[in-house]
N, C-alpha and C positions, 0 to 999 in steps of 0.2 A: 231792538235786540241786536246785539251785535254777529254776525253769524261764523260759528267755530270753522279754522279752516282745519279739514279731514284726510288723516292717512289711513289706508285702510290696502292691509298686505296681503294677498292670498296665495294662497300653497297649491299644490298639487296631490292628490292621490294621498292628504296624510289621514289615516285612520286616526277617531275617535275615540276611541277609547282608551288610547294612549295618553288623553286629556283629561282624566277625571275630575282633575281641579286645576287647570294649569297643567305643563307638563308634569308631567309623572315624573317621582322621586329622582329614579334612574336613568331620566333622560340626561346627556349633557348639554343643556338649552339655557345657559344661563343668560340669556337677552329677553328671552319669553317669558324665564322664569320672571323677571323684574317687572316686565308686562303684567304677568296677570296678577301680581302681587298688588295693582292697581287696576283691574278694571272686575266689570262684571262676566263671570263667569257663565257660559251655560254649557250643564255637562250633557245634557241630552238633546243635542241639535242635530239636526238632519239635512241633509243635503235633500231638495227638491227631484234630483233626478240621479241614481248615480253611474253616470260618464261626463267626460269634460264638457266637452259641449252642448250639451243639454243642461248637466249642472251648471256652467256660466251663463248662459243665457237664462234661466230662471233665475238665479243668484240677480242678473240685472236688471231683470224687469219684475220681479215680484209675480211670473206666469209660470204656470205650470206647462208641459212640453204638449199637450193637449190643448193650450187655451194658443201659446206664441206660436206652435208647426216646428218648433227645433225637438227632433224626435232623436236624433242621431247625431255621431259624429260628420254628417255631410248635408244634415238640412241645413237649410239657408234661413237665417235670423233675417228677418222681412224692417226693411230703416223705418217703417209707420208704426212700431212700437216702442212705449217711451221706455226708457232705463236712469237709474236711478243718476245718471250722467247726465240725462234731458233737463231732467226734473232740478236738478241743482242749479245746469248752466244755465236755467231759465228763471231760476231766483236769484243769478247776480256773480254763479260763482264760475271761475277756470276751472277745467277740469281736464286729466293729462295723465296718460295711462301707462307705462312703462313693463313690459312684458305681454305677458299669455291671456288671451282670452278666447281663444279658439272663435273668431267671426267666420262664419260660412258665407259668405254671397260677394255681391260689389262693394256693399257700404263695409269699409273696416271700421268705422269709426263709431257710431252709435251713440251719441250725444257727447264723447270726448273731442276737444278742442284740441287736443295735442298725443300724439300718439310716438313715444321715443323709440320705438324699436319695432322689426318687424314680431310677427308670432311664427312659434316654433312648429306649427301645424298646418296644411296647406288648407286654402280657404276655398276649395270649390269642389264638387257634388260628388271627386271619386271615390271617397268612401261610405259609400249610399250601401246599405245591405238591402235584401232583397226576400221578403215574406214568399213571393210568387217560388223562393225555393230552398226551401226548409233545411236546414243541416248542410249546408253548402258553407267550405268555406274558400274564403279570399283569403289565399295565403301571404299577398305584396303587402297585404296592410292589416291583416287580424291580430291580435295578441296570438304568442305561442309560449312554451313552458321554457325555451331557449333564456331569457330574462332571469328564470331561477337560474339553470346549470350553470350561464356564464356569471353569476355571481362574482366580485371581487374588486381588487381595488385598480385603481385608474387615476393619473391624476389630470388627464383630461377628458371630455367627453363632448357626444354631441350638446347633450343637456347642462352640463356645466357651462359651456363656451355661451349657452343663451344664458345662464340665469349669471353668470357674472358679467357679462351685458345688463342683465337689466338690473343689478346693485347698484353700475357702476353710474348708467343713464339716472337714476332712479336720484342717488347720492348727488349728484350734476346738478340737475332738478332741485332739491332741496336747498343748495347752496343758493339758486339760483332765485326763487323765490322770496328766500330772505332779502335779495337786494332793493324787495318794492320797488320794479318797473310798473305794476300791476297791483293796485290797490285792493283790486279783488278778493277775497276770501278764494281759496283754493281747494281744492280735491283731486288729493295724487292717487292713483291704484297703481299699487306694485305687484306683481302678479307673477310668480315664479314657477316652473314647471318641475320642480324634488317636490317631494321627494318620489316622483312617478318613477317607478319603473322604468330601463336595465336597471338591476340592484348593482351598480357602482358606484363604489365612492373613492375619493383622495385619501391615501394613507392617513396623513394627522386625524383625520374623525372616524378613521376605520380603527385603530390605534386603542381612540378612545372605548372600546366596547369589546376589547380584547376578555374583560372578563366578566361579562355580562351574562346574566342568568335567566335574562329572557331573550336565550337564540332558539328557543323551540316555541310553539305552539302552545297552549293550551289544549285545547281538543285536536289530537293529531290527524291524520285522514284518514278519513271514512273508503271503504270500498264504494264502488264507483254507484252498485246496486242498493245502497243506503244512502242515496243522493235523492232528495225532491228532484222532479222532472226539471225541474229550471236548473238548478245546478246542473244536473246531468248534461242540459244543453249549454252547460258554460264550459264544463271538460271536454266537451268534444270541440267548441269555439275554439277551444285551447292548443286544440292536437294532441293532448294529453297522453296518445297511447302512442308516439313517437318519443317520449322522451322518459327516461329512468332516473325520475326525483328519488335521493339519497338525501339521510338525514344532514352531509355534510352541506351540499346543494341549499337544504330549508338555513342551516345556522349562515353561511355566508350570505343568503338573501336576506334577511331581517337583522344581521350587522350591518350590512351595508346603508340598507334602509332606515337604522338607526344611526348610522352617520350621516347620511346625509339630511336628518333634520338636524346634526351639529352644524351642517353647513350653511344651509339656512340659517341655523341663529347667526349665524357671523353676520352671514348680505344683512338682514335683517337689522343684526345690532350696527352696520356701516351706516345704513340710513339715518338710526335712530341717533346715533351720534354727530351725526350732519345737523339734524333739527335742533340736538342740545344745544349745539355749538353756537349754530345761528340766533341761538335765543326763541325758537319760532314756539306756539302755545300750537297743540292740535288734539283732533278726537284721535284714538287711534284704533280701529278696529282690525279684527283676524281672526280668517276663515280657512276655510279651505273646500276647495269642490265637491270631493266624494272621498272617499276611505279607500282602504286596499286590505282584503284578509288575508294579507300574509302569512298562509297556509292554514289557519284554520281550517279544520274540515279535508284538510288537503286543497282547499282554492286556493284561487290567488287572484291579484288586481281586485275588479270591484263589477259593476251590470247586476249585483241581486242588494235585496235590501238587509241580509244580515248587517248585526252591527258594524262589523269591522269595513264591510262597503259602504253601508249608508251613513253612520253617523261621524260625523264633522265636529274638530274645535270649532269654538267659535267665542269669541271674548271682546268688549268693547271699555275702553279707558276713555273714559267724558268725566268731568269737570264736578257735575252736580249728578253724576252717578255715584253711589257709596259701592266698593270693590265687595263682592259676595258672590258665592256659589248658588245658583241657582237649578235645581231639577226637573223642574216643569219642562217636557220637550216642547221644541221649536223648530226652525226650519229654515232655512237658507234664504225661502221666498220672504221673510219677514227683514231682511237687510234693506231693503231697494223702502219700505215704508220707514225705519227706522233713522236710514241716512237722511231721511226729507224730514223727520220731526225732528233729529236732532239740529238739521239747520235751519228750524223755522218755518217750512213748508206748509202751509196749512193739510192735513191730513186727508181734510175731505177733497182737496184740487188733487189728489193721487188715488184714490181708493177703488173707481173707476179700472183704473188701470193695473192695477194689483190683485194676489190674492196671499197676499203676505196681510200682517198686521206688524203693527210697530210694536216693538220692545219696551220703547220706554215705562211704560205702566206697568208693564211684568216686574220691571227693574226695579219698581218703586211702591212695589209691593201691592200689587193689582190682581188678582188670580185669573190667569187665563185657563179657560173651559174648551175651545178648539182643540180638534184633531192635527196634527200634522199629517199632511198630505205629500206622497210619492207618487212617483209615475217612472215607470223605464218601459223602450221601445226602440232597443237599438240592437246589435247583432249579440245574438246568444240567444234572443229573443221570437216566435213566431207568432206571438200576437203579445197585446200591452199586457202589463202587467202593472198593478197597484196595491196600495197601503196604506193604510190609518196610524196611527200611534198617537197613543192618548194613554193618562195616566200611566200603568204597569203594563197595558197591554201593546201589541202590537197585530197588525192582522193585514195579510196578505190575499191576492186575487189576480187568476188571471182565467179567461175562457176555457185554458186548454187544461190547467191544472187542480187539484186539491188545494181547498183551501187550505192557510196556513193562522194560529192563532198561540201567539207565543206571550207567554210572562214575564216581561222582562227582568224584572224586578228579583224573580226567585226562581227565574232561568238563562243567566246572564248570556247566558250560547246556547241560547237556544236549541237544544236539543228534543224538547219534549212537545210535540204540537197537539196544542188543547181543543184544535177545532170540533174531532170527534167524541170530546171526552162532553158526556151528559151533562155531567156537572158544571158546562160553561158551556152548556148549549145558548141562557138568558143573553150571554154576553156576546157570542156568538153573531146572534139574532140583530143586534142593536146594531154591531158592525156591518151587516148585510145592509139594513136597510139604510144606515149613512155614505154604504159606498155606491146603493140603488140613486141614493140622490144625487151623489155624487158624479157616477158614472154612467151612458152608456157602451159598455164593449165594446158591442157591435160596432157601434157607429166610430167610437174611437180607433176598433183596428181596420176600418174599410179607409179612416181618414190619412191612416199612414202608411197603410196599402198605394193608395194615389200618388201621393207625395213620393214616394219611394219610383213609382214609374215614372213619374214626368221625369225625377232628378237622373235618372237613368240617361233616359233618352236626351237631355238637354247635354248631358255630358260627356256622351258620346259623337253627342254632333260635336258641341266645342273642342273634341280632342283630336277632331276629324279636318284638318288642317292646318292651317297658323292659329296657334293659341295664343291668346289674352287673359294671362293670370291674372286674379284677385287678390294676390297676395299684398299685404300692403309694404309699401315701403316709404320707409322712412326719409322726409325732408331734412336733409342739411345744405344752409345757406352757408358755403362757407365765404362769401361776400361780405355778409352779416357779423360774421364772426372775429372774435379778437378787434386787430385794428386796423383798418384799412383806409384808403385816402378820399374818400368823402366822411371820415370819420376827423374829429377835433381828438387828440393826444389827448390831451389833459381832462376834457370830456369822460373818453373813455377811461383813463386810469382812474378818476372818482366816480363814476356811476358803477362802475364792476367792483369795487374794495366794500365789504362787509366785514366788521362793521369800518363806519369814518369816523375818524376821529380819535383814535385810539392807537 
């Protein structure tokens, strides 16, 4: 079998549901639109955990944030679990990561052989929240509602200057590949941080949505006292009653946000037009971490499993897949099995170490019968919280709260919670006891209880002196590069021209 080399792009913070079938009518995405006009769709996928760092580190190990210890944005993803980076570069292929993936500890690397850029998040334990104390927040580093008010446009930013870095490495890379130094089959991740939150965008794609019809919400916001306790604990996460969201506030945040998936499609289509060019054949898969409800409800960002936080595009363009919309939900965790069959991996040398399943059979007209599985345990949160979603329904849990049992199907926003309602007590019952097997509470919130104190105290030592960051940085030989005088002229000017001959 010859093994496909794989691009596979990931986004930031882009809500799902703006994917029904591909981008939506209204989006201006035309790179993704041609994407998904070619791969297989799934409109009901779920993000494993949703915050970035938990949602990536599940995304690449096929673990859920209970099985890897990545509970938060400042646990430490431990290098003796494999990710779906091990598993390839141990069947033969480069693998070489360009952008965002939120690594917490010493290892940045985690089965990639090449990592172009640094990440735009720092990689060690000071954003550890802390259960030991309940509604406390960390103002240096928590989300606050500032994000909406300063809404507008920009044409530079923090987050543009990384993510046209990593187009720009990413584009470098593809060209570079094409030259075959490296026989190998390849797998790039592009991994960009839009459309996250500040809502800023570049004029040209703010431009675009000047007369766009979805700058409000659907369900607008709710009073704070018609919030489930989790939400409630996400508005106060938020500081919510320091700042005065006006409906002008909500339309400039979700234009913005809607331009910057125009921006993305650009980085996106500059890659994509590297591979054309180069002639190169690949799978190309696309995801994205977690969702952001973009005022729904009155939230915002993402930490609960509504739709608009928890479910993810997610679209795959392979060779002997036929391009179709699929419903059946699925889950982020099912990436890290699906990358290993589509390059040959024998399934069972992974399973082990996953709790994802592979796609391909779903694809191919297989009915899958599993739950998708969530977990969040990160700040908003004072013990874990979990969820099932299978067929229409969806059903949530956590120790401190009511449970939650929603239709999705013929309650798209979830407004109407069927946990108490008699009539769906059978279905109820059946969710209780798949999440009895699934779960212990206790023992899951004592587990991150722990976690949460050591990373404390480890962090407060290491910042109690000279500090040795983990941030990774990037190697450039510039020895290595261009042409230099252990270097043959003539050498280098034919081994670097793609194509020869022409």
């Amino acid at each position: 079998m010859t093994k496909p080399n794989i691009l596979i792009f990931m986004v930031d913070q882009l809500n799902g549901t703006l994917f029904p079938d591909g981008p939506a009518d209204w989006l201006h995405a035309p790179n993704l639109k041609k994407l998904a006009e070619r791969s297989v769709r799934f409109r009901n996928s779920y993000t494993a955990s949703p915050l970035c760092a938990p949602g990536r580190a599940a995304f690449m190990s096929g673990q859920l944030p209970s099985r890897n210890g990545v509970y938060d944005n400042a646990a430490e993803f431990v290098s003796s679990i494999p990710t779906y980076a091990h598993h390839l570069r141990r069947a033969g292929y480069q693998t070489c990561l360009s952008g965002k993936m939120h690594f917490v500890g010493p290892d940045q690397m985690h089965g990639f052989e090449e990592r172009l850029t640094t990440d735009i998040y720092p990689a060690d334990f000071g954003w550890t929240p802390d259960y030991r104390k309940p509604g406390e927040r960390i103002d240096w580093w928590y989300h606050n509602m500032g994000s909406v008010t300063g809404a507008g446009v920009a044409e530079i930013s923090n987050q543009m200057e990384y993510d046209d870095e990593v187009a720009y490495h990413a584009t470098r890379k593809v060209y570079d590949l094409a030259r075959g130094h490296d026989d190998r089959p390849w797998c790039l991740t592009v991994s960009f941080t839009h459309p996250h939150d500040p809502y800023v965008a570049r004029k040209k794609y703010w431009d675009l949505y000047e007369d766009c019809e979805h700058l409000l919400p659907d369900v607008p916001a709710m009073a704070y006292d018609d919030h489930d306790p989790h939400a409630q604990r996400i508005f106060d996460a938020n500081d919510w009653r320091s700042f005065d969201i006006t409906e002008d506030d909500i339309r400039r945040s979700r234009r913005a946000y809607f331009a910057n998936i125009s921006y993305l499609d650009d980085k996106i289509g500059e890659v994509m037009e590297a591979l054309e060019a180069t002639r190169q054949e690949a799978v190309i898969l696309f995801v994205s971490d977690h969702g952001d409800m973009l005022g729904e409800r009155g939230l915002w960002f993402k930490m609960c499993f509504y739709e608009g936080s928890a479910r993810v595009p997610l679209m795959i363009a392979a060779p002997d897949l036929s391009p179709q919309r699929i419903d059946t939900p699925v889950s982020t965790l099912d990436v890290t099995p699906t990358l290993c069959d589509l390059a040959g991996v024998a399934i069972d040398e992974i399973l082990p170490w996953t709790e994802g399943e592979t796609l391909l059979p779903l694809a191919k007209g297989t009915p899958r019968t599993s739950p998708v599985v969530i977990e969040y345990a990160a700040e908003a949160s004072y013990s874990p919280l979990v969820a099932l979603r299978t067929g229409p329904w969806k059903y949530t849990n956590c120790a401190l709260d009511p449970e939650q049992l929603f239709n999705v199907d013929t309650d798209p926003h979830e407004l109407i919670n069927l946990a108490d309602d008699p009539a769906h007590a059978e279905t109820l019952e059946l969710f209780r006891v798949e999440a009895a097997k699934r779960w212990d509470l206790e023992r899951f919130d004592g587990e991150v209880r722990e976690s949460q104190a050591r990373r404390w105290i480890v962090y407060e030592a290491l910042r109690n002196g000279d500090y040795y960051p983990w941030d990774y940085q990037p190697l450039q030989k510039a020895s290595e590069r261009y042409m230099r005088n252990h270097m043959d002229l003539n050498t280098v000017e034919e081994n670097q021209r793609f194509p020869r001959g022409e």
